[in-house]
N, C-alpha and C positions, 0 to 999 in steps of 0.2 A: 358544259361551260361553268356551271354552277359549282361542280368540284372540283376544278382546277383554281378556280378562286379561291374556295376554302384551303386545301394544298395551301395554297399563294400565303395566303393568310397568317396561316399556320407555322408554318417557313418564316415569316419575316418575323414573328412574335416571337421566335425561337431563337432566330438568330439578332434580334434586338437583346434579348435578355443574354445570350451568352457574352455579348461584347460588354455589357455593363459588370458579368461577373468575373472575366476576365481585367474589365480594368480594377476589379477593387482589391485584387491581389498585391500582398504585402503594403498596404497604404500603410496599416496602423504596426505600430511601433511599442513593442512590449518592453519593458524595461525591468519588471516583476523577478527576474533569473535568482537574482541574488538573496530575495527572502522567498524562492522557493526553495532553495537550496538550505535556506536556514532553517525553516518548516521540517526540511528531508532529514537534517540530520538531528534535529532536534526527536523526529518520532525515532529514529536510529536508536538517538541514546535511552530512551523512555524502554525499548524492546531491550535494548541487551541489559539496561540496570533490572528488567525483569526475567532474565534468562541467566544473571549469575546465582541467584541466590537457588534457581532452579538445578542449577548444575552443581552446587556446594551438595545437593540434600542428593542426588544423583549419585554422584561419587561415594558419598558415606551412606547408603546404600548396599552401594556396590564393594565398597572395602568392609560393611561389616558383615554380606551377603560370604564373600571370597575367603577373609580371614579373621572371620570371629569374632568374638566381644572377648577387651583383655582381661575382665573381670566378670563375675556374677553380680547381677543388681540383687542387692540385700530389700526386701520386705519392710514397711514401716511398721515397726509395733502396734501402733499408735492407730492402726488401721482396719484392726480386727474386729468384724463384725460379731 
């Protein structure tokens, strides 16, 4: 008897709390959409003003890896130990 009570118990306190967390779905109301989206795209532009200046040194790299330098760097005189 003793553990069908408990059971009993157990049972109602389970389904006491689900109908409470049931009812508190959707109560509250976000309204925030519009400055996360500013946030989103504010860190957007922060990453890609730091991904051009990476792709400029990238590039010339890579064109002076492929086709050369169009000149020889001259020596400073001025630098002789």
């Amino acid at each position: 008897m003793k553990s069908k009570l408990t059971i009993l118990m157990v049972l109602t306190t389970q389904l006491g709390l689900a109908s409470n967390l049931m009812a508190a779905t959707g109560v509250r109301e976000d309204t925030s959409m519009v400055l996360v989206y500013l946030f989103l795209g504010m860190c957007a532009m922060i990453v890609i003003m730091q991904l051009m200046p990476a792709m400029f040194l990238l590039f010339g790299m890579l064109k002076s890896l492929f086709f050369g330098h169009k000149g020889q760097v001259k020596a400073n005189p001025a630098a002789k130990h």
